[in-house]
MARKEZA-177556 format. One record per residue (C-alpha): residue number from 1; residue in three letters; x, y, z. Coordinates in nm, 3 decimals. Layout:
BEGIN
+-----+-----+---------+---------+---------+
!   k !   r !       u !       v !       w !
+-----+-----+---------+---------+---------+
! NUM ! ALA !       X !       Y !       Z !
...
+-----+-----+---------+---------+---------+
***
This chain:
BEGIN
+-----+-----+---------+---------+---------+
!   k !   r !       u !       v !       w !
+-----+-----+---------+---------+---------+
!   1 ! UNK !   0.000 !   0.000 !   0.000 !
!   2 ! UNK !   0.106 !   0.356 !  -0.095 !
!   3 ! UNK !  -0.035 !   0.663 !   0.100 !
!   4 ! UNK !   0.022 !   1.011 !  -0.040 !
!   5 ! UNK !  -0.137 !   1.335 !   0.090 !
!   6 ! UNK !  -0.489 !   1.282 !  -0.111 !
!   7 ! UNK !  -0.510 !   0.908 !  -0.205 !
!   8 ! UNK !  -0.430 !   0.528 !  -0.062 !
!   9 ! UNK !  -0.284 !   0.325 !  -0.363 !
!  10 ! UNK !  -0.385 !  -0.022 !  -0.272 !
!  11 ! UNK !  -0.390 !  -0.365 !  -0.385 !
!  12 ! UNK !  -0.714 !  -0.496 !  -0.597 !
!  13 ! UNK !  -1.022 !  -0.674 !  -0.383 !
!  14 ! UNK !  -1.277 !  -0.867 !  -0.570 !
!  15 ! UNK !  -1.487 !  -0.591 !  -0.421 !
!  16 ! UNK !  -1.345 !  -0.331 !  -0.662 !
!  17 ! UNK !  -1.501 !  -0.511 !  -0.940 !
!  18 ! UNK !  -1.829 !  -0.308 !  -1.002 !
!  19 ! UNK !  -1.557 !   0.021 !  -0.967 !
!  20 ! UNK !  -1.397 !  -0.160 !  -1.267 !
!  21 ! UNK !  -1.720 !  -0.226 !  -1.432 !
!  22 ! UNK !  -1.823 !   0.145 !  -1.415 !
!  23 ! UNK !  -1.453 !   0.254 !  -1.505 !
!  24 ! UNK !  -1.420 !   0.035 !  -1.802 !
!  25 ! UNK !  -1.778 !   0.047 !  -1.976 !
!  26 ! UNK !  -1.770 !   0.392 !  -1.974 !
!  27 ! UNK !  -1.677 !   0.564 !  -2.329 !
!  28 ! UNK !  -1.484 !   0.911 !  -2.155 !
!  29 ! UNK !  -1.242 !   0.641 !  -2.005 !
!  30 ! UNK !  -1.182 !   0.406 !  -2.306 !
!  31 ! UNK !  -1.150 !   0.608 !  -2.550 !
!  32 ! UNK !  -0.815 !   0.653 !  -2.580 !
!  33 ! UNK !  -0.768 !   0.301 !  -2.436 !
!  34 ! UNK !  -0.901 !   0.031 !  -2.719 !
!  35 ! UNK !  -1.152 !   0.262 !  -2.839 !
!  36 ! UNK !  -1.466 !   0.124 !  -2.684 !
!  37 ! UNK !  -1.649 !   0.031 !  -2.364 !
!  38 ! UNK !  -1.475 !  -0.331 !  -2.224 !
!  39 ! UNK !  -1.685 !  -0.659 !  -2.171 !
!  40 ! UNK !  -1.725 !  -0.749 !  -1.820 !
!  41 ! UNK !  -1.572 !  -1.057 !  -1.923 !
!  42 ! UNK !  -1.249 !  -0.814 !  -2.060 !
!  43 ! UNK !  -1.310 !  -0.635 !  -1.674 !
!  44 ! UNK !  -1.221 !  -0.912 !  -1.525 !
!  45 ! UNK !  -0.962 !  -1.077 !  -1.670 !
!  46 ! UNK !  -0.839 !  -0.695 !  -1.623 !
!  47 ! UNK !  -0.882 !  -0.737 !  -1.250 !
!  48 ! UNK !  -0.726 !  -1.134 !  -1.194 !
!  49 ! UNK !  -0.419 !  -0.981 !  -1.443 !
!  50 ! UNK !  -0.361 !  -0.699 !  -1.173 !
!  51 ! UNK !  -0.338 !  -0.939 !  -0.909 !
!  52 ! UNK !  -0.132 !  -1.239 !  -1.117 !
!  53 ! UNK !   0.118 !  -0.934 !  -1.206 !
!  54 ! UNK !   0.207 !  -0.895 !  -0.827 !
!  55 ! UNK !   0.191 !  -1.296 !  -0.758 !
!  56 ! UNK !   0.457 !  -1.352 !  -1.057 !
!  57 ! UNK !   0.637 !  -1.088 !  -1.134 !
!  58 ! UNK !   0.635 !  -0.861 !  -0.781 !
!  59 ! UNK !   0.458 !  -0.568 !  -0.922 !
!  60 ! UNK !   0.188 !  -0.471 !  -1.097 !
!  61 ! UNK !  -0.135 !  -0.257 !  -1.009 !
!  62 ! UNK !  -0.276 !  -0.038 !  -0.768 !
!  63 ! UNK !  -0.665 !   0.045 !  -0.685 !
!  64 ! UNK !  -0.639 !   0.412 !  -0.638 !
!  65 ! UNK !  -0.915 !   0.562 !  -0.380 !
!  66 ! UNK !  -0.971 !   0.907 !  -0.220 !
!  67 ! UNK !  -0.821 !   0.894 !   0.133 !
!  68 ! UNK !  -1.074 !   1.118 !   0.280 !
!  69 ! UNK !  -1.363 !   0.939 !   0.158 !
!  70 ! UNK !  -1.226 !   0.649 !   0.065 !
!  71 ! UNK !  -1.413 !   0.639 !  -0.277 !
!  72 ! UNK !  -1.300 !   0.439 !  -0.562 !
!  73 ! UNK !  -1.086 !   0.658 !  -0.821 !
!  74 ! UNK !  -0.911 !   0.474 !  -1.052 !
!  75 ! UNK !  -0.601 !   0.224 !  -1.118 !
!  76 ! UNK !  -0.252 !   0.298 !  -1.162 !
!  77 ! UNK !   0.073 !   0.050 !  -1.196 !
!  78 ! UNK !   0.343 !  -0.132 !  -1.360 !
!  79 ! UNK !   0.267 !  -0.408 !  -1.619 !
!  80 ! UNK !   0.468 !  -0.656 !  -1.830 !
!  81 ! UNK !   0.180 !  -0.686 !  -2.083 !
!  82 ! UNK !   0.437 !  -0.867 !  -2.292 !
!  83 ! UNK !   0.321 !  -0.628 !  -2.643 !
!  84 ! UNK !   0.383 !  -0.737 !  -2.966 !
!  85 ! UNK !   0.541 !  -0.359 !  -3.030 !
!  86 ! UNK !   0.793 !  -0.217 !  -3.237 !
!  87 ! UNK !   1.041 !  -0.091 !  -3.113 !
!  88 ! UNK !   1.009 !  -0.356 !  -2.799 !
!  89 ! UNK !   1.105 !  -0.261 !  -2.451 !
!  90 ! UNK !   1.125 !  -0.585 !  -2.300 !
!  91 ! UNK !   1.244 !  -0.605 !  -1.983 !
!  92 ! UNK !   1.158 !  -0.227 !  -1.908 !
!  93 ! UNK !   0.807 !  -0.199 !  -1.619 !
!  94 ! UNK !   0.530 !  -0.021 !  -1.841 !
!  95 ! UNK !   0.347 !   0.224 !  -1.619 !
!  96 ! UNK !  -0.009 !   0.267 !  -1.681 !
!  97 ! UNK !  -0.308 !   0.464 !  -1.531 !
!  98 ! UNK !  -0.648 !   0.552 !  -1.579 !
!  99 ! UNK !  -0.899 !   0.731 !  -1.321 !
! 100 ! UNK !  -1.280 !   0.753 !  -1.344 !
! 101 ! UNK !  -1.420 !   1.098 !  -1.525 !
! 102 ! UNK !  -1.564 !   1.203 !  -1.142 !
! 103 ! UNK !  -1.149 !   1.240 !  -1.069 !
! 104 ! UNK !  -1.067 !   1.398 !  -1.378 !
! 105 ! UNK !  -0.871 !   1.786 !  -1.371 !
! 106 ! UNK !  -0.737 !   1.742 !  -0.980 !
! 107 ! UNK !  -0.419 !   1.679 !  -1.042 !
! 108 ! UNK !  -0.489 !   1.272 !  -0.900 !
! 109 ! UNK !  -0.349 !   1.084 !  -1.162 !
! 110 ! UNK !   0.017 !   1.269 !  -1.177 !
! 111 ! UNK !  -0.019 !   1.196 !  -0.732 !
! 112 ! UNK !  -0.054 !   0.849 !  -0.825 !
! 113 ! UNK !   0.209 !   0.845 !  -1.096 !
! 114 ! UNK !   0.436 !   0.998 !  -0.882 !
! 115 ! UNK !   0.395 !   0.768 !  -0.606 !
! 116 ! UNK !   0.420 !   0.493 !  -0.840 !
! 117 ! UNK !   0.721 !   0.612 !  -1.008 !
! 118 ! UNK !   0.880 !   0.634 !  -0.645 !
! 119 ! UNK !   0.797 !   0.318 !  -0.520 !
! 120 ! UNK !   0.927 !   0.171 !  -0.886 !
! 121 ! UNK !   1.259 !   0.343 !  -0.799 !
! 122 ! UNK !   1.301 !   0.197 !  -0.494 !
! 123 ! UNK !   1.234 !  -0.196 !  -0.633 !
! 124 ! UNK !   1.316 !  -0.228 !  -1.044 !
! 125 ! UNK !   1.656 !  -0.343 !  -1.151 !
! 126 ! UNK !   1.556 !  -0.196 !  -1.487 !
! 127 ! UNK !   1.730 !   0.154 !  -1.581 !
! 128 ! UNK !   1.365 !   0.285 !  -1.641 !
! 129 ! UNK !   1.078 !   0.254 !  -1.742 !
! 130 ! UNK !   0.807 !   0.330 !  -1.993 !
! 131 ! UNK !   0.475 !   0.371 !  -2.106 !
! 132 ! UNK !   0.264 !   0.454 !  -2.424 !
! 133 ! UNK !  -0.023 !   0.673 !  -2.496 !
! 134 ! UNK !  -0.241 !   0.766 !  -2.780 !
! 135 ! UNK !  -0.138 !   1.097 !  -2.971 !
! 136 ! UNK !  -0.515 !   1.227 !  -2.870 !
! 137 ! UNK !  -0.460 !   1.163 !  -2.542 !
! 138 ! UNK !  -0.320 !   1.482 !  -2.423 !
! 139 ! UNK !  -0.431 !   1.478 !  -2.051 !
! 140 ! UNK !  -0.232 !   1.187 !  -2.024 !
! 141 ! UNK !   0.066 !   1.361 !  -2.229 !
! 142 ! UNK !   0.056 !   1.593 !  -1.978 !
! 143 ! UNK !   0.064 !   1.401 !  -1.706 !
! 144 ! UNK !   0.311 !   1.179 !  -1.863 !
! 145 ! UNK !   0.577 !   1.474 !  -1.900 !
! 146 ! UNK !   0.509 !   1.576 !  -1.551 !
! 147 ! UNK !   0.639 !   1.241 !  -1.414 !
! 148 ! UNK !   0.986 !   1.267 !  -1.595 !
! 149 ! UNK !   0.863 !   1.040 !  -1.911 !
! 150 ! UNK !   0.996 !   1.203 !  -2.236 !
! 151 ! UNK !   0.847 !   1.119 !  -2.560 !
! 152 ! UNK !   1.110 !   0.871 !  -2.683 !
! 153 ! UNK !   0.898 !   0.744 !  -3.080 !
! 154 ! UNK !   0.607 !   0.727 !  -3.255 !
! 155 ! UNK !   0.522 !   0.371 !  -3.323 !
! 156 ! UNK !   0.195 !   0.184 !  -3.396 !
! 157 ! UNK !   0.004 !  -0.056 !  -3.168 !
! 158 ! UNK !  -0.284 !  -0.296 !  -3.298 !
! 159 ! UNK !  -0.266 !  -0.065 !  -3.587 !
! 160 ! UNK !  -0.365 !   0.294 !  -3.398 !
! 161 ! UNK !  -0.077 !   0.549 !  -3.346 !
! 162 ! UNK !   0.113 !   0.532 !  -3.041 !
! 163 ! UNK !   0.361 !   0.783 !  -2.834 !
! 164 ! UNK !   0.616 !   0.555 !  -2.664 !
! 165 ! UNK !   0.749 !   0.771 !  -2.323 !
! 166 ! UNK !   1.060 !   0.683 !  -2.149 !
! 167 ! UNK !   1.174 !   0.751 !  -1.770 !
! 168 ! UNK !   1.540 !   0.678 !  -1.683 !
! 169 ! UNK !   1.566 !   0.554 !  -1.310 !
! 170 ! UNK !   1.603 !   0.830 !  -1.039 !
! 171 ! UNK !   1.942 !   0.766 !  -0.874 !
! 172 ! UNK !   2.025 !   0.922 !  -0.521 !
+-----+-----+---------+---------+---------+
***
């Protein structure tokens, strides 16, 4: 668990799944992120992947929540998705994030990212690490270049344009 000043980063509970449901199916979220609303089949495999990520690999994501109210918020983490990219960066953590539309414009997502980012810093052997986001996607951009991520290509995944970011490793 990560605590900042406005949020608790937390592992996944089943009991998060109808906050995934509602943060998946709705179009303002996904837009940017395969283009439609996801399956609640697709939501959970979604969920069980979060969880598997930290059972195999020793990271993956976070349930983000509001620590005053404790209200669902979004999900933010590190991924080995294992993409079939170009240019690959296997072996490098891909960060991700995405908070529900009742969270957007208060500057959650780059607390989140940042707490990520610091707690990655702490445990990856990896030099950085990386993440990609749709060209149209400029709240994300933003949030992105905040973090330290610096737009490293322009590729293509599943055939839609892609920004591929990069974040070198903070080093004391």
């Amino acid at each position: 668990m990560l605590e900042t000043e406005r949020l608790v980063l937390r592992a996944h509970r089943v009991s998060d799944f109808a906050d995934s449901l509602d943060l998946w199916r709705n179009p303002e979220v996904t837009r940017f992120i395969g283009g439609r609303p996801y399956t609640q089949e697709e939501i959970w495999a979604r969920l069980v992947r979060y969880v598997g990520h930290w059972v195999l690999l020793g990271y993956g994501y976070w349930a983000v929540t509001d620590k005053a109210t404790g209200r669902f918020i979004g999900e933010v983490g590190f991924a080995d998705f294992k993409r079939d990219i170009e240019p690959s960066f296997e072996g490098m953590p891909e960060i991700g994030w995405v908070l529900a539309p009742h969270a957007h414009g208060k500057g959650y997502a780059t607390e989140a990212v940042r707490a990520a980012i610091a707690w990655g810093d702490d445990h990856f052997e990896a030099a950085g690490t990386v993440c990609i986001i749709a060209p149209e996607n400029q709240p994300s951009i933003r949030v992105a270049e905040k973090c330290g991520y610096r737009e490293f290509l322009h590729t293509t995944y599943k055939d839609n344009p892609t920004i591929m970011f990069m974040r070198g490793r903070a080093t004391a």
